[in-house]
C-alpha positions in Angstrom: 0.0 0.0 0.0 1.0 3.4 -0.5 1.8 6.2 1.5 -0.6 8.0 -0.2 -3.1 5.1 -0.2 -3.1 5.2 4.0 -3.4 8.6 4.1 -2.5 12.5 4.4 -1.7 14.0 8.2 -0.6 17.7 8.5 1.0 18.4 11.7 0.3 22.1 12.9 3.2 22.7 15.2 5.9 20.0 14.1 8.4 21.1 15.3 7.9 20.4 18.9 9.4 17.1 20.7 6.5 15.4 20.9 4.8 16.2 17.8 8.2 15.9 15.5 8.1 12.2 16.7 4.9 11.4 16.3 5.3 12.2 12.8 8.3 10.3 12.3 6.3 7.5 13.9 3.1 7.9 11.2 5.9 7.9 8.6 7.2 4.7 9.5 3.8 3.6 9.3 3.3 4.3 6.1 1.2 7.3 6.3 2.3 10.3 3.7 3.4 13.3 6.7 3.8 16.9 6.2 3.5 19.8 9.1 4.1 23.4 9.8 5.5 25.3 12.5 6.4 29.6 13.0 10.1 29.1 12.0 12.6 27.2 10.4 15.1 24.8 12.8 17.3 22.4 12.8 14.3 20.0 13.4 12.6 20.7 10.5 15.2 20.2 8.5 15.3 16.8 10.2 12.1 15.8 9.5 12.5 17.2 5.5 15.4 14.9 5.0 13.3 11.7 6.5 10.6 12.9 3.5 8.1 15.2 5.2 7.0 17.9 3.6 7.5 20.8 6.0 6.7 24.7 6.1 8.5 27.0 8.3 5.4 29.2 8.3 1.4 28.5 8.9 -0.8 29.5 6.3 -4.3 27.9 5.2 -2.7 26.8 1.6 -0.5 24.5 3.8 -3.9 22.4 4.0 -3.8 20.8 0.7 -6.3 19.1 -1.2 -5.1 15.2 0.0 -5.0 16.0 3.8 -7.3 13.6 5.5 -6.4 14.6 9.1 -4.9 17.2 10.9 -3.1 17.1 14.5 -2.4 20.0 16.6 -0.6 21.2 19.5 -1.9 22.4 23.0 0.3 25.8 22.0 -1.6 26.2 18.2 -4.4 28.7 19.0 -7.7 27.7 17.5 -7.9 30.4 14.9 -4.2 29.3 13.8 -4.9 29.5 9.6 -4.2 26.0 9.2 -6.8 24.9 11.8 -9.3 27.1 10.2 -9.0 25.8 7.1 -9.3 22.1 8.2 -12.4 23.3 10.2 -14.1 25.0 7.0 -13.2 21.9 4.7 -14.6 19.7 7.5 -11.3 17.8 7.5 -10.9 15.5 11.2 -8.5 17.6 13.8 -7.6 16.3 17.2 -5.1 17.4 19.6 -1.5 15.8 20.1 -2.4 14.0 23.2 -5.7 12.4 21.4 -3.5 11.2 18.7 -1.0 9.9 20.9 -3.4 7.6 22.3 -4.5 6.5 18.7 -1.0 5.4 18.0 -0.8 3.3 21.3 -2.9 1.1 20.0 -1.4 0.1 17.3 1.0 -2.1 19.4 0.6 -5.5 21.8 2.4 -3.6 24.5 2.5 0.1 25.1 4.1 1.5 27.9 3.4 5.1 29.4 5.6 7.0 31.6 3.9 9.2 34.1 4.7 11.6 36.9 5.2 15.0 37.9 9.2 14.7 37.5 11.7 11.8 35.8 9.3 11.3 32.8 12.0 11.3 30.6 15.0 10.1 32.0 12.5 7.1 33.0 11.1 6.6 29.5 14.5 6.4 28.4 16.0 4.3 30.8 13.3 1.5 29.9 13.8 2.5 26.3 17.5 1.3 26.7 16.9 -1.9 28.5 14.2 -3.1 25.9 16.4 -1.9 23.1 19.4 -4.3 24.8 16.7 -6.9 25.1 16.2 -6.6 21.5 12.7 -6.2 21.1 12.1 -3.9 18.5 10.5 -1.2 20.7 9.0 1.8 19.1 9.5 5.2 21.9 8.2 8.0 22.5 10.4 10.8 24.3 10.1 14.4 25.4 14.0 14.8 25.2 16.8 13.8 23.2 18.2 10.4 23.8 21.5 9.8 22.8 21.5 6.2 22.2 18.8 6.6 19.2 20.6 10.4 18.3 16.8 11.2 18.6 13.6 11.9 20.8 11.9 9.1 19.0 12.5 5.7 17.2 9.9 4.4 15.0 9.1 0.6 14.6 6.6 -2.4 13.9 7.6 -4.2 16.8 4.8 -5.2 19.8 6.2 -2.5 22.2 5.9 1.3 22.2 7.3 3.5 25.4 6.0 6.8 25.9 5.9 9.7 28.1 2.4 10.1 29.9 1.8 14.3 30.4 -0.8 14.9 32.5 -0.7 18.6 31.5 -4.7 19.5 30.7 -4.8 15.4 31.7 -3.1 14.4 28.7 -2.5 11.1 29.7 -6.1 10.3 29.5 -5.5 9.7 26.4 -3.9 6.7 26.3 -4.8 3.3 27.5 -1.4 1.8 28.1 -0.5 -2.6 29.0 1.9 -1.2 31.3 2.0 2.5 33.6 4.7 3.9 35.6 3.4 6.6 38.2 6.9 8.3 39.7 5.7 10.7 41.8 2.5 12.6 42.3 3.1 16.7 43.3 0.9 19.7 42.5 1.9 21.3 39.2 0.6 22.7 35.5 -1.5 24.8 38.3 -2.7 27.0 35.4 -4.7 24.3 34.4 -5.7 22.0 37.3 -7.7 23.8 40.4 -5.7 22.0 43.2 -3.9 18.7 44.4 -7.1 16.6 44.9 -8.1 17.7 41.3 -4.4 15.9 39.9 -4.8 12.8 42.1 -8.3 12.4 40.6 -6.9 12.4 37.1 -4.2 9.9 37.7 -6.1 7.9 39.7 -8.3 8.0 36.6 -5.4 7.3 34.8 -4.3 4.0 36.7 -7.7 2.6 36.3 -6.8 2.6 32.8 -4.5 -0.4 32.9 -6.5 -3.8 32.0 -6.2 -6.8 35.1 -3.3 -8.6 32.6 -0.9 -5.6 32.9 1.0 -3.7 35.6 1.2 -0.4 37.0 4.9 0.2 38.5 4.3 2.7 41.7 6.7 4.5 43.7 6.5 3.3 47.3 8.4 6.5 48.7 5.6 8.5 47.3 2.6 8.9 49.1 0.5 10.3 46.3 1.2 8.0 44.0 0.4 4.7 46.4 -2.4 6.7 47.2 -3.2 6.7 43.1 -2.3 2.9 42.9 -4.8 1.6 45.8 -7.6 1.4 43.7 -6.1 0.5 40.5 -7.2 -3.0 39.0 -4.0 -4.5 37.8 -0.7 -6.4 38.6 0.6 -3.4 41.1 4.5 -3.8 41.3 6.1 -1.2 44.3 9.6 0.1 44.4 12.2 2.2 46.3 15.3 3.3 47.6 14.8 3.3 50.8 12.0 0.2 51.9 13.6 -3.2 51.1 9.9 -4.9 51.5 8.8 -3.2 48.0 8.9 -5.3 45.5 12.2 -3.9 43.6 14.8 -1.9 45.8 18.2 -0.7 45.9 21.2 -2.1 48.6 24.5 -1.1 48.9 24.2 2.1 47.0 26.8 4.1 46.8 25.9 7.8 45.0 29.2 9.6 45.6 30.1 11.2 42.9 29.4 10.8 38.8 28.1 7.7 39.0 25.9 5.8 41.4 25.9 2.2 42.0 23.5 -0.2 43.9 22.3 -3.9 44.0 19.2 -4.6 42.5 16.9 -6.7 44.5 13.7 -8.5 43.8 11.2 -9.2 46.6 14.4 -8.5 48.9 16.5 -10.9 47.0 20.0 -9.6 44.9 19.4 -9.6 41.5 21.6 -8.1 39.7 25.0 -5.1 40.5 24.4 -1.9 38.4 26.2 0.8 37.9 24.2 4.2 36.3 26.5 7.0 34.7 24.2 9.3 35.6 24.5 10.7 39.4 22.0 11.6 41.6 19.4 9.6 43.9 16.7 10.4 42.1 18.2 8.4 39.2 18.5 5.2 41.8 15.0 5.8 41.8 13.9 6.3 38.2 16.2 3.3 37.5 14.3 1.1 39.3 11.5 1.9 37.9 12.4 1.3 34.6 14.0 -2.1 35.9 10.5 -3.0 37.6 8.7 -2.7 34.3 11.3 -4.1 32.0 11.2 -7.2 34.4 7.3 -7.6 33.7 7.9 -7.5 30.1 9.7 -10.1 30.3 13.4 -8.7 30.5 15.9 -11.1 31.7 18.2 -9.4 35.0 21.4 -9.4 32.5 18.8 -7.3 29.9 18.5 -4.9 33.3 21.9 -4.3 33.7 23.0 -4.1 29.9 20.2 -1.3 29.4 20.7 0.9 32.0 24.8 0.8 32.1 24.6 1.8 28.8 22.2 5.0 29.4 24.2 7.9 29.5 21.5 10.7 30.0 19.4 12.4 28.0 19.4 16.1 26.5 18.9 18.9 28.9 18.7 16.7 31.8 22.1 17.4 33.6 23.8 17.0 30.6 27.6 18.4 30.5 27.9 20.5 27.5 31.4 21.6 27.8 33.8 23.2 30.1 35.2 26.7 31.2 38.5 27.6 32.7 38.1 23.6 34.5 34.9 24.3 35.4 32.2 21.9 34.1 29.1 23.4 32.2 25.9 21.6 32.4 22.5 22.0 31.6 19.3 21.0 33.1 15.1 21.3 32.1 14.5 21.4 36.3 12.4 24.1 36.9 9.9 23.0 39.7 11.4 23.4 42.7 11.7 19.3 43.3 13.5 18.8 40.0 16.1 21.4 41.4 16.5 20.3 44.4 17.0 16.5 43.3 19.3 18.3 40.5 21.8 20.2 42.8 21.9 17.6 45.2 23.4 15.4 42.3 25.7 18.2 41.3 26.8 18.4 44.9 28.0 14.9 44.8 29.6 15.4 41.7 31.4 18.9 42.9 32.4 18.3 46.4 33.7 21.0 48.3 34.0 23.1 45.2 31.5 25.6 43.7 28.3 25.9 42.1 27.1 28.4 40.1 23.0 27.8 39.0 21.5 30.0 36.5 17.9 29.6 37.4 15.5 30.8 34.5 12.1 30.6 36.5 9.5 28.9 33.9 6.1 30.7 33.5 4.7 33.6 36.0 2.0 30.5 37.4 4.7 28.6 38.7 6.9 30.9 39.7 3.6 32.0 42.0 2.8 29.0 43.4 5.8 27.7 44.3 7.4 31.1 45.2 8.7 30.0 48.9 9.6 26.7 47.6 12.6 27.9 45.2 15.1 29.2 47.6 14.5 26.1 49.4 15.5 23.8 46.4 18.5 26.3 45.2 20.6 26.0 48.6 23.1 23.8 47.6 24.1 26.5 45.1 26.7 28.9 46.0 26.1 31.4 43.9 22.2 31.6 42.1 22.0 34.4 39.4 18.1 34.3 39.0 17.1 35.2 35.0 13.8 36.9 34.0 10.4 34.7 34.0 10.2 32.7 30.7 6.5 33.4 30.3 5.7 30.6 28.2 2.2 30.7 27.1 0.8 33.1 29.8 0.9 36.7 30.1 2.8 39.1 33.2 0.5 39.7 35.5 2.8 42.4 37.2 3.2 40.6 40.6 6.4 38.5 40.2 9.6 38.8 38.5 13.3 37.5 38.0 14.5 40.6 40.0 11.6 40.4 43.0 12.3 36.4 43.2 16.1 37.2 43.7 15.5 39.6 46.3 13.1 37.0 47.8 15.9 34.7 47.7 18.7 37.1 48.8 16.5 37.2 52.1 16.3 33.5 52.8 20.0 33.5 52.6 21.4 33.0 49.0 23.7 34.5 47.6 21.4 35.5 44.9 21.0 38.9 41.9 18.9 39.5 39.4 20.9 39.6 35.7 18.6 39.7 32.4 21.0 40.1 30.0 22.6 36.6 28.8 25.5 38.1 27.9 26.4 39.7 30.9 25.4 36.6 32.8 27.9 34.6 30.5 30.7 37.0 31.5 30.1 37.3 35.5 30.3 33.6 35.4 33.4 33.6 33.5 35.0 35.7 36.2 33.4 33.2 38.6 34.3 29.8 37.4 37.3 28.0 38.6 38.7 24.4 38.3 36.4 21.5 39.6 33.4 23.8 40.1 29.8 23.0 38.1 28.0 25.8 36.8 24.3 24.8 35.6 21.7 26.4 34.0 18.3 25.0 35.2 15.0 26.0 33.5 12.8 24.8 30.6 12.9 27.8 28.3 16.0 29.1 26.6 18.5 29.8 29.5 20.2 26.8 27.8 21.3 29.3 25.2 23.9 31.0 27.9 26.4 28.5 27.7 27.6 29.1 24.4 28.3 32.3 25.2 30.4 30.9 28.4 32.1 27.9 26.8 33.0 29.4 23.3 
């Protein structure tokens, strides 16, 4: 059958993580794939030389005459052009998340990845045990992952790992074999009304997994066993710190830029593994990903062979370079757990040297609600130059900002300023940095583009 034959699907915002695989992933399954997005990037030109047809701009004549569906992304508006035109030709439109869910049915096995933080270190992590296992997974990441030099991997296999969003309950899309619920913490509160109204929606979520499969739960997380007591399914626990769940860590030993720990199952050694990614948090998301490689079927040697051979993923404390023997790396944290969990792993990587965090706060919402909750998380800096607010999608509402946040945290005891300009942040930490300290930008909007500017 031809390309043509299965059908047309125009993606309105293509260039985006999620949406640039999916359409790698209707590709490889034979659909014909074009999209548009407000500017030209290195992604699109990706996607061009796969064979998508790709505009850098929207317009309605991007809608052409063979386009039999049309997927869009939470950040289109509704009167985007293309959007318009699919409405007044009557031509089927549904969000990302929607089709997401469509494609996960396609396989024997799919696999979602939830949680407010570790989605995609997780996702990956799993991705690279079944990939060692050899099972032909399809995957489905929100980051870049090194060991398919991509966010996504298409394939015909029986598997397919993905990320689970719950922003604007995304997740609820998707009716996965297998779940993996991290953590459960209040967040995205520009959409949901409160932390009763995000425990409903995973709960929801949980029911979702049929009696046959498994839902992987984090027993050092309250919300989320609170999630999996009424779920209907094969409920597998796991933690670093209760040896009675049903996978746990012994002997771990997180000094440093690597962690390593004994893998036991139902408080029995399985397996010794050694992650070269550092942090706790990692311990944890690796068991995870161990727990439900295990009830697909994974062997203990599959285990070690996949997550020894994960090296990270992009943006999530990933070492871009090095200054004056200072080491450069960048990180997506930007709730105030993510940070924490992130300098506490720089911490064991820099010693008694020092740290230098560039904190770009990520949309005016969250830098509201968790407004006490930063200065908390960025104590293990020495030195936090706070950005301005990367708005995002929502609009200044005139009550917070980079400069009243660094004040904030100047009076809970940081050594904190205020410094808007990249460029000028670039140069105070070139006069900062010394051998053996970390300096790390942490945020989910462009503060990433500072280090160039530092390292070149």
């Amino acid at each position: 059958m031809s390309n043509q034959a299965k059908g047309h699907i125009h993606f309105v915002g293509i260039g985006g993580s999620s949406m640039s695989g999916l359409a790698e992933i209707s590709l490889k399954q034979g659909y014909t794939v074009s999209g548009s997005d407000r500017s030209d990037s290195d992604k699109l030109r990706a996607l061009e030389s796969k064979g998508i047809t790709v505009y850098p701009f929207h317009s309605a004549d991007n809608i052409t005459d063979d386009v039999s569906l049309v997927v869009y992304t939470l950040a289109v508006p509704l009167d985007n052009p293309e959007l318009t035109e699919a409405f007044n030709r009557n031509i089927p439109v549904i969000e990302r998340g929607v089709y997401l869910g469509q494609l996960c049915s396609f396989y024997k096995y799919p696999v979602a990845v939830a949680g407010t933080h570790g989605k995609t270190s997780t996702t990956s992590m799993l991705s690279s045990i079944l990939l060692s296992a050899n099972v032909n997974p399809a995957i489905h990441i929100g980051g870049f992952f090194p060991r398919i030099g991509s966010n996504v991997l298409p394939a015909d296999g029986e598997y397919f790992v993905t990320e689970a969003c719950e922003y604007h309950a995304n997740f609820l899309n998707l009716r996965p074999y297998g779940e993996i619920i991290l953590n459960i913490e209040a967040e995205h509160l520009d959409y949901y009304k409160d932390l009763n109204h995000i425990l409903d929606s995973f709960t929801e979520f949980a029911s979702y997994c049929p009696p046959d499969g498994f839902l992987v739960v984090c027993a050092d997380d309250e919300n989320a066993m609170r999630v999996a007591a009424s779920a209907k399914t094969n409920v597998i626990t796991y933690s670093v710190n209760d040896s009675s769940a049903t996978f746990s860590a012994a002997n771990v030993n997180k000094n440093g830029a690597n962690c390593s720990y004994t893998l036991c199952h139902k408080e029995q050694p399985l397996i010794d593994i050694t992650l070269k990614v550092p942090g706790s948090h990692n311990v944890s998301n690796s068991l995870a990903a161990a727990a439900a490689a295990y009830q697909l079927g994974c062997s203990a040697k599959d285990i070690k062979d996949g997550l020894e051979a994960f090296n990270g993923t992009g943006r999530r404390f990933e070492k871009k370079g090095e200054y004056n023997g200072a080491v450069v790396i960048d990180d997506y944290a930007h709730h105030p757990t993510e940070i924490q969990a992130t300098l506490s792993a720089a911490r064991a990587v820099a010693g008694d040297n020092k740290i230098y965090a560039i904190f770009q706060p990520h949309t005016y919402s969250r830098a509201i609600a968790f407004l006490n909750d930063f200065p908390v998380a960025l104590k293990e800096a020495d030195c936090v130059i706070v950005t301005d607010i990367f708005s995002a999608r929502e609009k200044d509402p005139g009550t917070v900002s980079g400069k009243s946040m660094a004040a904030l945290f100047s009076e809970y005891g940081l050594n904190a300023l205020h410094m808007s300009d990249f460029d000028e942040i670039a140069q105070k930490i070139r006069t900062l940095a010394k051998q053996g300290d970390i300096v790390i930008t942490l945020g989910a909007g462009d503060v990433n583009q500072i280090i160039a500017k530092i390292i070149s």
